[in-house]
N, C-alpha and C positions, 0 to 999 in steps of 0.2 A: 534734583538740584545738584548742581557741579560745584564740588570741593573747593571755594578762592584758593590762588596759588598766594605762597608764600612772599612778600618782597623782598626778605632778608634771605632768606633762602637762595633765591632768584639772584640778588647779589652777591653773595658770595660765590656760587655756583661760577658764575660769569667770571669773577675774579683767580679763583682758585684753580678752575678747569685746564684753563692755558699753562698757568704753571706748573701745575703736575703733570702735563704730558709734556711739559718740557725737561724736568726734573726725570720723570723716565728715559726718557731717550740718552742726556747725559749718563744715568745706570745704564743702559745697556750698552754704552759705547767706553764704559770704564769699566766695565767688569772682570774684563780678562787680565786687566794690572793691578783691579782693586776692589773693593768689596761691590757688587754689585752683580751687573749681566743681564740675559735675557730675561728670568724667571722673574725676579726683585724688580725689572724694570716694567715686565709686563701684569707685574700685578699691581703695582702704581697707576699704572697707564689702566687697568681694568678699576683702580678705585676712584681714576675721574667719571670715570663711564659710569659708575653706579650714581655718583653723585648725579652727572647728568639724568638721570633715572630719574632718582629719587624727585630731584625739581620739574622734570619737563615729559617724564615716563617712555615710555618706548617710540613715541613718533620723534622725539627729542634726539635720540639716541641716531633714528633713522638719519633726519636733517645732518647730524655732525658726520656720523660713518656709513655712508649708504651701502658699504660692503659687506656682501654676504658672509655670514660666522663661519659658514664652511669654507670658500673660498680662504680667508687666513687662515681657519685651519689646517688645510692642503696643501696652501702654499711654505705655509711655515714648515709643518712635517714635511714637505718633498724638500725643503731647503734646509732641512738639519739631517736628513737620510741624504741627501745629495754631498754634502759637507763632509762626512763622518767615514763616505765608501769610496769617495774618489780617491783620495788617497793610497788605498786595498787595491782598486783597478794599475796604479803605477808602482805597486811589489812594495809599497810601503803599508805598514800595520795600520789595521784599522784605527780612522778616529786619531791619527798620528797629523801633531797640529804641521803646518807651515807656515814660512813666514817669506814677505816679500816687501822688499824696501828699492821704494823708487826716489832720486833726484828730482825734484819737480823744482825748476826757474822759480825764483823768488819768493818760495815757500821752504825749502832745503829737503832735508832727507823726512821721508814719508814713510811711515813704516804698519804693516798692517800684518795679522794671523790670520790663520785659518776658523778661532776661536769668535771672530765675529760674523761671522756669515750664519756660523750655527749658534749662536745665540741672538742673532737676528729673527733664525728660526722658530727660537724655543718664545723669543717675544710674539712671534705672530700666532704660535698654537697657545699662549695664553691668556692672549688676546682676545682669537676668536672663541676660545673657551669660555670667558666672562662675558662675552657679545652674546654668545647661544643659550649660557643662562639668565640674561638679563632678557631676550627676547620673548624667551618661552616663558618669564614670568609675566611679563606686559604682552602675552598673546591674545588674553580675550579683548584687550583694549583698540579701538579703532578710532583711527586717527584720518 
């Protein structure tokens, strides 16, 4: 006999899920001028995903992020090792940030580091890190 799902669970789920990976994204995109970043953002963003778990289990998980854990993993690591050396390659120190500020028409001065590409990074190896242990816990389940 199969466990009834929760409706209050179910509802909140539904309500909270979107927010919190909205509430991530703004941390990982304030990090570098304020308390937050990759790490703080991707563990947010990995505390919707368990919720999603916890209500709808691994095929739940599947529906919302059909991306393979390693694929973010990879991708995140090759985009924080990518971030950290290019810099080294053009005689500048490892890991030595930049900054680049563009004019954009009717929006004005844009200004971005080198500190968000690699904590872009570090969001998506934590990401996929939380993805590969929420999978392998819901691996006997088939959906």
């Amino acid at each position: 006999m199969k466990p009834s799902r929760s409706m209050i669970l179910e509802t909140t789920v539904t309500a909270v899920f979107p927010t919190a990976l909205l509430v991530s994204v703004y941390l990982l995109f304030a990090g570098h001028n304020a308390p937050g970043g990759g790490f703080i953002g991707g563990l947010v963003a990995g505390a919707a995903l368990v919720l999603r778990f916890v209500d709808g289990g691994s095929a739940s998980i599947r529906r919302v992020l059909p991306i393979a854990p390693t694929t973010l993993l990879g991708g995140g690591l090759a985009l924080a090792v990518a971030t950290a050396v290019i810099p080294w390659f053009s005689g500048d120190q490892l890991l030595e940030s930049g900054k680049l500020q563009v004019d954009v028409p009717a929006v004005g001065l844009v200004k971005a580091s080198s500190a968000l590409p690699f904590d872009i990074g570090v969001y998506l190896v934590v990401l996929g890190l939380v993805l590969t242990v929420l999978r392998t816990l819901g691996g006997g389940e088939r959906a």
